[in-house]
N, C-alpha and C positions, 0 to 999 in steps of 0.2 A: 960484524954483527949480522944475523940472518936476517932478512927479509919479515922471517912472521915474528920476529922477536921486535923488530922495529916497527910492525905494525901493528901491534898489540902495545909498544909503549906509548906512538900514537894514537890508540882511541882510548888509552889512558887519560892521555894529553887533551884531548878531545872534551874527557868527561868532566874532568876538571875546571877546564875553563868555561862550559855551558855551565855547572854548577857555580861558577863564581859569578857570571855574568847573570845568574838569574838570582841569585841572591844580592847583588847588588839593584837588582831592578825591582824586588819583591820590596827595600828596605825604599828606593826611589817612589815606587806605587802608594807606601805609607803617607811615607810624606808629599804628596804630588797637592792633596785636596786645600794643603794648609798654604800651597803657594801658589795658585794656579786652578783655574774656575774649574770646578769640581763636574759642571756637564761635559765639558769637555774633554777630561780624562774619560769620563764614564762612556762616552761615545767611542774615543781612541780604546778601550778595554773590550767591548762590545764588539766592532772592526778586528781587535787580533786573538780576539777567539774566534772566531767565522773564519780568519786566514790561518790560524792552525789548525782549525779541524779541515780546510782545503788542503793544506800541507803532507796532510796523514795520508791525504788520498795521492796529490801527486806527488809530494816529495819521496813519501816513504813505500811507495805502490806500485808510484809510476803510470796512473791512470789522469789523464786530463779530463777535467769535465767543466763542459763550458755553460751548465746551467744549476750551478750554486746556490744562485741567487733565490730559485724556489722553495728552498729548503729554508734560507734565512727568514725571507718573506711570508712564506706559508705559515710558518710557526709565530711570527709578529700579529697576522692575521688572526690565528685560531686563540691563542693568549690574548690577545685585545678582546677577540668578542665574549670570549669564557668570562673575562672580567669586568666587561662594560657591560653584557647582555646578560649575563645570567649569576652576575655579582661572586664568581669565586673569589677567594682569594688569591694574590700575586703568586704564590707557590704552586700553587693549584693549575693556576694558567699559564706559567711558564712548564709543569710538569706536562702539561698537556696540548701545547706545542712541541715540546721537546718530543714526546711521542707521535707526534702526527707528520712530523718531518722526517724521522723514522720508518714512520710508515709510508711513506712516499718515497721516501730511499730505496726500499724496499721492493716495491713496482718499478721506480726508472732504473735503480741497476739490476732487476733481475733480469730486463728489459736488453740496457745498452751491455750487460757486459756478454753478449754474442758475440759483438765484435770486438775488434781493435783497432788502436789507434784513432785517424783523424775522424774511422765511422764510428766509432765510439764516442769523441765528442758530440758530433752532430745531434747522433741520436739523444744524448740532454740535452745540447740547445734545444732539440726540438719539442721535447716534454716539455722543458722549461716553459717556451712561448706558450703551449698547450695552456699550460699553467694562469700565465700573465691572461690570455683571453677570459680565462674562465673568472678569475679575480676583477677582473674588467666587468663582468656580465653575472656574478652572484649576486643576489641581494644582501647577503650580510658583508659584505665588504665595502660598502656603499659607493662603489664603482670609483671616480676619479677624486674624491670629497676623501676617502677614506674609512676609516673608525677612529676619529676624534674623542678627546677626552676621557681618554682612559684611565681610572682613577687609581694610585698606586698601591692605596686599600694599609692594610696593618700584617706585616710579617708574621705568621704562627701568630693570628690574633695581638701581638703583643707589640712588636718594633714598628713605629710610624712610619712608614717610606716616605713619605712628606716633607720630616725633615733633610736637608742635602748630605749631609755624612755619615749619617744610617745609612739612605741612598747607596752612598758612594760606596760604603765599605760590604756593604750587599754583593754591590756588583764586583768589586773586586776580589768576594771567596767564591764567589759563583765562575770568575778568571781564571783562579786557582786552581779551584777542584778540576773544570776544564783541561787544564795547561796538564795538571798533574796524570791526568787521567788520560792524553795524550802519552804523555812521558812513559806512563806503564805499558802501555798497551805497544807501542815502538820497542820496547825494552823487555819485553815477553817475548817466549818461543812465538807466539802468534806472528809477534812484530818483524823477528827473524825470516820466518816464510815468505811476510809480503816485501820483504828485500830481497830473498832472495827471487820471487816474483819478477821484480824490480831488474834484478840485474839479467835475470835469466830464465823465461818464463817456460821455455822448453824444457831445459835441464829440471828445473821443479816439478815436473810434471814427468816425468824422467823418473824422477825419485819415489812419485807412490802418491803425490800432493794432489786433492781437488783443487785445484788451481781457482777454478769458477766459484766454489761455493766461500774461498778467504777472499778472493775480490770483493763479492756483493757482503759477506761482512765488514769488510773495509768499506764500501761504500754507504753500508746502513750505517755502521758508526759516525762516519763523518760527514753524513747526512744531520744525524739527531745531535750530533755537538756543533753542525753550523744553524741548525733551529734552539738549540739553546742561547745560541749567541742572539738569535731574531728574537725571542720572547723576549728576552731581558730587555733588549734595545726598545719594545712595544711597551715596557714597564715603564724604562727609565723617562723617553719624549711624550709618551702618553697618545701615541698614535702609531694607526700602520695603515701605508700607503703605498700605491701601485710601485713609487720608487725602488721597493724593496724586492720586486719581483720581476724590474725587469734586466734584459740581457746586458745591461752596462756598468748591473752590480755586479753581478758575473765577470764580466771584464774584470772591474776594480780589486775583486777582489786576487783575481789571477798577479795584477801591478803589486797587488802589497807582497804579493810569495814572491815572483822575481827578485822585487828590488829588495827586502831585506835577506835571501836565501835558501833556494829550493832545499827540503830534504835538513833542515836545522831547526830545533826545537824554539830558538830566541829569533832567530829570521824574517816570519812574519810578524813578533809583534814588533820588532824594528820598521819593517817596512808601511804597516797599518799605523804607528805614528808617523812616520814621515809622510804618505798623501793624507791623511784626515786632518795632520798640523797645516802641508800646502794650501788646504780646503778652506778651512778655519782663517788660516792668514790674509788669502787670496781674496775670500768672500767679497770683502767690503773694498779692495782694490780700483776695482774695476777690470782688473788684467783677469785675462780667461783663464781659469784655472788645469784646462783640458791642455793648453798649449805649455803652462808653466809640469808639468806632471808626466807629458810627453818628453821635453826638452831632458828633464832628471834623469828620465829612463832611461834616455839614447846615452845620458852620459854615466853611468851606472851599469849600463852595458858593455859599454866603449871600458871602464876602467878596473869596476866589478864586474868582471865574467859571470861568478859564482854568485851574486850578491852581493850584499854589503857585507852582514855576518858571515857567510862563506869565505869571501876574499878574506878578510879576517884570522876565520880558522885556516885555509890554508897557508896564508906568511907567517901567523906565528907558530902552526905545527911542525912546517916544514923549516923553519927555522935552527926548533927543538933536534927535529930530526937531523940536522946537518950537525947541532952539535953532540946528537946520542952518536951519530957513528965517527 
C-alpha cells in the first residue's frame, strides 16, 4: 500500500474517531446537569472553550502565547460592567466582550506577530501584565474587590438564567457553537494554510501566502473565542476578578492543551476537566492543588508524550495502520 494512500486512510481514521468521541461527549454533556452539580460542569465548559480557542492558536498555527489570560479576563471584565453598570442584557454583554477581546487580539498580535518564537511569547506576556496593571488601576474594575454581583438578567428578554438548567444548557450551545466554529475554521482552506504555517513557514511563504496577515487572523480569532469563553464564565459566577487576568491563567490554560493534546479538537476539553475536576476535588483537601497538577503533568509527560487524546489517536491509528497494510 502507498504511503499517501495509507495516510489518507489515517486521517480518515482520525475523522471518525474525533466524530465518535465527540458525540459520545455531546450526548455525556446532556446528561452531566442531572447527575453532577450543574456549576461545575458550567465552569469545566467555560475552561474548555478558552483551551480550544488556545488550541487553534498553538496547536493548529503553532504560535505560543503566553498571555491568553487577557483575552479571557478582559471580556469577563467588559461583559460584567455592560451588565451590572449599564443593565444590558446577558447576550449583549457577552457579544461585547466577545468583541473587545477581538479587538485587543487585534493590537497584541499585530504587535507580537514581528517575531518568532520564544520573542513572540514574551511580547504577550508582556501586553498581558500591561493588561493585568491596568485592570489593577481602572475604576470600573474595582481594582482587587472586583465587579461583584453581576445579575444574569432574562435571555432575549425571555429565558430566566436564574434558573440552573436554563443556565446550564445556555452555556453549553454557547460550548457548541464555539467547539463547532473551531472545527470549521481547522477544516477550511483557511485552516489548511495555518498548518501548513505550522509545519512549514518558509515553504508557505514560498508559495505566494501572506504568512503575517493568516497568523494575526488566527490570533484575532482565538483571541474573541477565548473572551467568549470569559464573558460567559462573568455570566455564569456573576463576577470578574483580577484572577482572570493574570499570568497563571495563562499558564493554566497552556496545562489543560498539553495534558489532554496539542493540535486535537477533543484534547483540551479533556484536559480543562481533568485540572478544573483536580481543583474542585483538591479545594477542600487541604493538599495543594499546584503540587497535585504538577505531579499529573510530569506523569502525562513521562507516559502521554502527545497528550492524553493524542496518545490515544496515535495507538489506535497506528494500530489500524499495521492492520491496513
Amino acid at each position: 500500500m502507498s504511503e499517501a494512500t495509507l495516510h489518507a486512510e489515517r486521517a480518515a481514521a482520525s475523522v471518525r474517531l474525533e466524530r465518535a468521541l465527540v458525540a459520545l461527549g455531546v450526548v455525556a454533556l446532556i446528561a452531566a446537569p442531572f447527575l453532577i452539580y450543574p456549576i461545575f460542569v458550567m465552569k469545566m465548559l467555560c475552561f474548555a472553550l478558552f483551551a480550544c480557542a488556545f488550541n487553534l492558536l498553538l496547536g493548529y498555527t503553532g504560535l505560543l502565547s503566553f498571555g491568553h489570560a487577557a483575552f479571557f479576563g478582559g471580556a469577563a471584565y467588559f461583559c460584567a460592567y455592560a451588565v451590572k453598570a449599564w443593565g444590558w442584557p446577558p447576550e449583549a454583554g457577552i457579544l461585547l466582550g466577545t468583541a473587545g477581546a477581538a479587538a485587543m487580539g487585534l493590537v497584541v498580535g499585530f504587535l507580537a506577530i514581528r517575531r518568532q518564537g520564544i520573542y513572540f511569547a514574551m511580547i504577550t506576556l508582556a501586553m498581558a501584565q500591561m493588561f493585568y496593571f491596568f485592570c489593577v488601576q481602572a475604576p470600573f474594575t474595582e481594582g482587587e474587590d472586583g465587579i461583584q454581583g453581576v445579575p444574569r438578567g432574562h435571555l432575549f428578554g425571555m429565558l430566566d438564567l436564574n434558573v440552573p438548567m436554563n443556565m446550564y444548557f445556555f452555556v453549553l450551545a454557547i460550548f457548541l457553537i464555539g467547539l463547532f466554529a473551531i472545527w470549521r475554521i481547522v477544516n477550511s482552506p483557511f485552516g489548511m494554510i495555518l498548518r501548513s504555517i505550522r509545519e512549514n513557514e518558509n515553504r508557505a511563504i514560498s508559495l505566494g501566502y501572506s504568512v503575517g496577515r493568516y497568523k494575526l487572523a488566527a490570533f484575532v480569532m482565538s483571541a474573541a473565542l477565548a473572551g467568549l469563553a470569559g464573558a460567559v464564565k462573568a455570566i455564569v459566577f456573576q463576577f470578574a476578578t483580577l484572577t482572570d487576568v493574570t499570568w497563571q491563567m495563562s499558564g493554566e490554560v497552556i496545562l489543560m492543551t498539553l495534558l489532554g493534546g496539542i493540535g486535537t479538537m477533543v484534547g483540551p476539553v479533556v484536559g480543562a476537566g481533568l485540572v478544573v475536576g483536580l481543583e474542585n476535588t483538591l479545594a477542600t483537601s487541604g493538599f495543594p492543588v499546584t503540587i497535585a497538577t504538577g505531579v499529573i503533568f510530569m506523569v502525562c509527560v513521562l507516559i502521554f508524550r502527545r497528550g492524553i487524546v493524542g496518545e490515544i489517536y496515535a495507538r489506535l491509528l497506528g494500530r489500524e495502520g499495521g492492520k491496513s497494510s
